[in-house]
C-alpha positions in Angstrom: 0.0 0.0 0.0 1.3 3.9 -0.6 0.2 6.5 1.8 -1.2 9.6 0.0 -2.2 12.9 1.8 -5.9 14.1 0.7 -7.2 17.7 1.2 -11.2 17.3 1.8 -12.9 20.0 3.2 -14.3 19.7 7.0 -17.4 19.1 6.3 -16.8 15.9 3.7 -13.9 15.0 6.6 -16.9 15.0 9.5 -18.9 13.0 6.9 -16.8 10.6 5.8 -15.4 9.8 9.3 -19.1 9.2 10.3 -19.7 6.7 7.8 -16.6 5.1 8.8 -17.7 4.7 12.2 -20.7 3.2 11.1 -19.1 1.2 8.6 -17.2 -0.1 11.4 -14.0 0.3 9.1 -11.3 2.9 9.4 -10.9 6.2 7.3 -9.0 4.9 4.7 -10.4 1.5 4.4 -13.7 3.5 3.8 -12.2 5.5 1.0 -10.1 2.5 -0.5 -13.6 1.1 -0.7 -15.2 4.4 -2.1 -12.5 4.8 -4.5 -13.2 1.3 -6.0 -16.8 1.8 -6.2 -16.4 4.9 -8.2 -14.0 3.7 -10.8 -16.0 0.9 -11.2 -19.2 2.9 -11.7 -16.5 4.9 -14.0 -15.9 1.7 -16.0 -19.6 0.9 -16.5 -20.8 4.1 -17.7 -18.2 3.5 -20.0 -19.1 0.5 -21.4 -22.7 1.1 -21.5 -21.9 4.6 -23.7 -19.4 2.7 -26.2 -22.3 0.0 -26.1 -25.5 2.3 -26.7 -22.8 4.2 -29.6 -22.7 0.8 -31.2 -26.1 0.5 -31.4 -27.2 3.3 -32.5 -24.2 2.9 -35.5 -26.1 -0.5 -36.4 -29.7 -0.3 -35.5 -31.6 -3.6 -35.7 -34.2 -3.5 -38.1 -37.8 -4.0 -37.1 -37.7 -7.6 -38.5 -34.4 -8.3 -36.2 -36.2 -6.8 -32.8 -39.2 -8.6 -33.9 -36.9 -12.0 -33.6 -35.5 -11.1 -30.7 -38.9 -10.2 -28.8 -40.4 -13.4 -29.7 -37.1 -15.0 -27.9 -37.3 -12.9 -24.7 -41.6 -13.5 -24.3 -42.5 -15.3 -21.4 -43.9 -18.6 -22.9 -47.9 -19.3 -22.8 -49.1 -21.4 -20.5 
């Protein structure tokens, strides 16, 4: 692990220490773990914009949702 210094300002400082009481973790265990949820909330807003850019490059056609909606019915009973 490095060691990093932070500047937050007091009020985020107050915050974040009482979320890491609560947490029941220490300070920086509660940002490691903040950190990590962020870039991968990062990552996924990533994906889904390079993945909604695709689609929108190569549109199904109505015949090729039509397929794909019979597929994902729930079947009849």
């Amino acid at each position: 692990m490095e060691t990093i210094q932070v500047v937050l300002e007091r009020e985020l400082l107050r915050a974040t220490d009482g979320a890491a009481r609560r947490a029941r973790v220490n300070r920086s265990a509660l940002v490691r773990r903040a950190l990590r949820e962020h870039l991968k909330r990062l990552e996924t807003n990533e994906l889904e914009a390079r993945d909604r850019r695709g689609y929108a490059q190569h549109a199904d056609t109505p015949a090729e949702a039509a397929g794909w909606e019979r597929v994902a019915t729930w079947p009849k009973r």
